[in-house]
C-alpha positions as CSV (number, residue, x, y, z in Angstrom):
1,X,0.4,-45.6,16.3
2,X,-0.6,-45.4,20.0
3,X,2.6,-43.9,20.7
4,X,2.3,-41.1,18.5
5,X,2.9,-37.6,19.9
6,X,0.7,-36.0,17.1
7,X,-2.4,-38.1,17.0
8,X,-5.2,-35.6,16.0
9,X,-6.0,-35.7,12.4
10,X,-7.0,-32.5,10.5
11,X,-7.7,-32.8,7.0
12,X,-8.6,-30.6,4.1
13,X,-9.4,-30.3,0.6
14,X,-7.1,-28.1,-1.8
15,X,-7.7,-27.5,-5.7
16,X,-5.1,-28.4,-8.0
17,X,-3.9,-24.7,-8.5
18,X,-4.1,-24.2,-4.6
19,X,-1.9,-27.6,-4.7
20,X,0.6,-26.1,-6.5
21,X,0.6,-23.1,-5.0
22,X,1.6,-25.1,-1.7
23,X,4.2,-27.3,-3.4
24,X,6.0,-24.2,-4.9
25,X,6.2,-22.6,-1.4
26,X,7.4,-25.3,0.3
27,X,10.0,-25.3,-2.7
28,X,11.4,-21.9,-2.3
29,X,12.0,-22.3,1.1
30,X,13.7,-25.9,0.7
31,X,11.1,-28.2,2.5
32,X,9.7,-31.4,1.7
33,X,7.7,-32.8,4.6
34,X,3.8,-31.4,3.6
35,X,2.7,-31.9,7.1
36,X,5.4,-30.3,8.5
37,X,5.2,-27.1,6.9
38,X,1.0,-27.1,6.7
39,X,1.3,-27.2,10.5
40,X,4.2,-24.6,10.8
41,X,2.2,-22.3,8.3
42,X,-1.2,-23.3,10.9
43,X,0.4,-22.6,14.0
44,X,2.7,-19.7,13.2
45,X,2.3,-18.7,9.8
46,X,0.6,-15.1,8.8
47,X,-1.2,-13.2,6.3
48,X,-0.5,-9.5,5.4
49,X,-2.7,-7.6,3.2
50,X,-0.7,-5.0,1.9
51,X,-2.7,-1.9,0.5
52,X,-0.4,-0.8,-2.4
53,X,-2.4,2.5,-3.3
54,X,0.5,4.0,-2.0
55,X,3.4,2.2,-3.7
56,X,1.0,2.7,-7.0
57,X,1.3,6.7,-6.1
58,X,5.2,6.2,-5.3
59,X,5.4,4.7,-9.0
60,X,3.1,7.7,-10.5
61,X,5.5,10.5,-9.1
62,X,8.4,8.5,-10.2
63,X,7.3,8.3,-13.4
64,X,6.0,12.2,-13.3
65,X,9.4,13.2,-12.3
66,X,11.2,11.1,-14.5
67,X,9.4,12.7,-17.4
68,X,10.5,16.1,-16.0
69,X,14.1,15.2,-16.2
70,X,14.0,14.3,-19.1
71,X,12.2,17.3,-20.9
72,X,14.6,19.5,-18.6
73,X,17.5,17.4,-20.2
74,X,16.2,17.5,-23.7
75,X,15.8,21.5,-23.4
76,X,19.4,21.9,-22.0
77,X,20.8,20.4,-25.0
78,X,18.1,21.9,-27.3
79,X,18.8,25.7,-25.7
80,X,21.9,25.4,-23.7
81,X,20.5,26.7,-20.7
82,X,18.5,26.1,-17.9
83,X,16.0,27.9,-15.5
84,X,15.8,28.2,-12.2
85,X,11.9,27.3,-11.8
86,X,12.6,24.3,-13.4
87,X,15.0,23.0,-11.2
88,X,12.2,24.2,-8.3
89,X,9.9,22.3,-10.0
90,X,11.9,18.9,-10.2
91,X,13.4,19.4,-6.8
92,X,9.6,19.8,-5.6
93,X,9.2,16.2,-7.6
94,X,11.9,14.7,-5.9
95,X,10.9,15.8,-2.5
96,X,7.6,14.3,-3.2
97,X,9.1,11.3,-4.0
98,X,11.3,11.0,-1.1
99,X,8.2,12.1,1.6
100,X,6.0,8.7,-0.4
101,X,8.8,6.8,0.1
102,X,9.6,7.5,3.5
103,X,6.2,6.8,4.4
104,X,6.1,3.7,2.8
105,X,8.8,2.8,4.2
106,X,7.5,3.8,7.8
107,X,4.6,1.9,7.1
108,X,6.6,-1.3,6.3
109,X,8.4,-1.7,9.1
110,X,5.5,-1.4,11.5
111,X,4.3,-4.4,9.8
C-alpha cells in the first residue's frame, strides 16, 4: 500500500435512501467502481438548482391556450363559423407561449 498513488482516505456517512440514491446513479450511467465515481462526482461533478416557476408558467399558458382551442373548436362545429377576435385571442396565447419558451429556453443554455 506504500505505493499507492491515491493514499488519502476520505470517508463519509450516507443514509440508506441517500445509498440508494448513489447506487441508482452510478447505474444509469453504467459504473460500478463506488470510489471511482464518488471522486469523479467530488472533483468535477455539479449541482444546478433550477427555479421552475417559469416552466410552471410555460405549463399554465399551455394549458390556458389549449382550453381556448378547444372551446374555439367546439363552437366551429356547434355554429359553423368562426370570428376573427377569437383567432386574435389564441394567436395572442400562442405568442405567449412561444416568448415563455424561448426564454426558458435562453435561460437553459446559459446554464
Amino acid at each position: 500500500m506504500a505505493n499507492r498513488q491515491r493514499n488519502i482516505r476520505i470517508q463519509l456517512r450516507v443514509t440508506e435512501q441517500e445509498k440508494e440514491l448513489i447506487e441508482q446513479k452510478m447505474q444509469e450511467l453504467g459504473t460500478k467502481n463506488t470510489e471511482a465515481y464518488l471522486r469523479k462526482m467530488a472533483i468535477d461533478g455539479l449541482i444546478i438548482h433550477l427555479d421552475t416557476a417559469d416552466v410552471r408558467e410555460l405549463v399554465r399558458v399551455l394549458r390556458v391556450t389549449s382550453n381556448s382551442l378547444n372551446q374555439l373548436t367546439k363552437r366551429v362545429h356547434e355554429t359553423g363559423s368562426i370570428y376573427g377576435e377569437d383567432i386574435e385571442d389564441l394567436r395572442k396565447s400562442y405568442d405567449r407561449l412561444w416568448s415563455s419558451a424561448e426564454e426558458i429556453m435562453l435561460r437553459l443554455a446559459a446554464i
